[in-house]
C-alpha positions as CSV (number, residue, x, y, z in Angstrom):
1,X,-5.5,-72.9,-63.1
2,X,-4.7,-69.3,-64.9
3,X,-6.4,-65.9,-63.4
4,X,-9.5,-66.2,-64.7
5,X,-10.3,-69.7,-63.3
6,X,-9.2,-68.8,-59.8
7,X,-11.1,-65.4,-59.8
8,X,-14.3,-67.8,-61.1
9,X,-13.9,-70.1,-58.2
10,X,-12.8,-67.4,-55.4
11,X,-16.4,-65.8,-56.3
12,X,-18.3,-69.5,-56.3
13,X,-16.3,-70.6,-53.1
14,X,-17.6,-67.1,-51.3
15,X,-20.6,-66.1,-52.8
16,X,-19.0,-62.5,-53.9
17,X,-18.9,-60.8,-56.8
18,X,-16.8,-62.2,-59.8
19,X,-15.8,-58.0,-59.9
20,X,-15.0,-58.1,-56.2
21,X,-13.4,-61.4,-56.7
22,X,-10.9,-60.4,-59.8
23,X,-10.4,-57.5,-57.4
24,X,-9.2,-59.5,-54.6
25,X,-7.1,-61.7,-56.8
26,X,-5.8,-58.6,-58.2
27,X,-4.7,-57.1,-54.8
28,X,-2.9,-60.0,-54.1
29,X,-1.4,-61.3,-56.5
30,X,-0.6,-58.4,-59.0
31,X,3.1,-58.2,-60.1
32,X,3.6,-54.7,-59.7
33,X,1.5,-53.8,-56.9
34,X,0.0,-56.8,-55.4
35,X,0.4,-57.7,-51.9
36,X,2.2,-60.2,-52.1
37,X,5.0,-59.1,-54.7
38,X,5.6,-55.9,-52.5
39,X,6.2,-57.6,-49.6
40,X,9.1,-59.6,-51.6
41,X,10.6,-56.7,-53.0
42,X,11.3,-55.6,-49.7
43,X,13.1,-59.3,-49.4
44,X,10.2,-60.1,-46.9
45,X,9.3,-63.7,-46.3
46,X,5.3,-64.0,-46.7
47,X,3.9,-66.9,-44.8
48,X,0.2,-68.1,-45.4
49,X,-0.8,-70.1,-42.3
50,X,-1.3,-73.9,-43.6
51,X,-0.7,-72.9,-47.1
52,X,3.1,-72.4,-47.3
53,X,5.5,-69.6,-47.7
54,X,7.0,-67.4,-50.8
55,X,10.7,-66.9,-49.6
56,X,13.1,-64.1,-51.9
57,X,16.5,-65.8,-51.8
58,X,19.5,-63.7,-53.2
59,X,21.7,-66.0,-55.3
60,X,25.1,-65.1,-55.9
61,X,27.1,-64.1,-59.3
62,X,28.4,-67.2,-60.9
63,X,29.5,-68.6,-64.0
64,X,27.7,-70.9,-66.2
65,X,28.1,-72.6,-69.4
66,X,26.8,-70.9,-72.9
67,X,24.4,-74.1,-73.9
68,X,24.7,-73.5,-77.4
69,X,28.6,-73.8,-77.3
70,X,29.8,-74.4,-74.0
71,X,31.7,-71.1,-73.4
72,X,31.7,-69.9,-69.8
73,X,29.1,-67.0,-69.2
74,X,29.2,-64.6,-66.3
75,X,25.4,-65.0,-64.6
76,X,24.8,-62.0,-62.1
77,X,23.7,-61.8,-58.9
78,X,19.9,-62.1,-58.3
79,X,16.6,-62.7,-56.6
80,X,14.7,-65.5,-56.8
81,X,11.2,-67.0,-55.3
82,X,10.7,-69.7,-54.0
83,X,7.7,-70.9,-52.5
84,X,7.9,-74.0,-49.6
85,X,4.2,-75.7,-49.0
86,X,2.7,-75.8,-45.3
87,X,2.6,-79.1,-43.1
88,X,-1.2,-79.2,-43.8
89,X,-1.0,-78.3,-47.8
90,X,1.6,-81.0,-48.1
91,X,-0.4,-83.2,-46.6
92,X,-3.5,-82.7,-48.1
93,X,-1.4,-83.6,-51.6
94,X,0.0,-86.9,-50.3
């Protein structure tokens, strides 16, 4: 489902506005300024309730391995996302 699915059933599901739906989708989930992504810039777990949780994990420098020839590469420290389902959402999948 890309943005403009999900902002098409958002406005189906609760009778708004497909404007005041691609505005809510947009509030949340915008990569600059969304809810959601400011609250894990500020390394701040965000926990839906029975849906799950995006959690910003710092990963450390390492090395790796150049794929293309197998040289050591220096890979630098980091954030990444990740995003753990809810008891009820994994359920719901099986």
């Amino acid at each position: 489902m890309n943005r403009t699915e999900l902002t098409d059933a958002l406005a189906r599901a609760t009778g708004m506005s497909r404007g005041d739906a691609a505005l809510a989708v947009e509030g949340l989930f915008d990569p600059r300024n969304g809810v959601i992504s400011r609250a894990l810039r500020r390394r701040r777990t965000v926990r839906i309730t029975g849906f799950g949780s995006f959690v910003p994990r710092r990963r450390e420098a390492r090395v790796g391995r150049d794929p293309r020839t197998g040289d050591p590469i220096r890979i630098p420290a980091g954030t990444s996302i990740t995003f753990r389902p809810g008891k009820p959402l994994r359920e719901t999948l099986g």
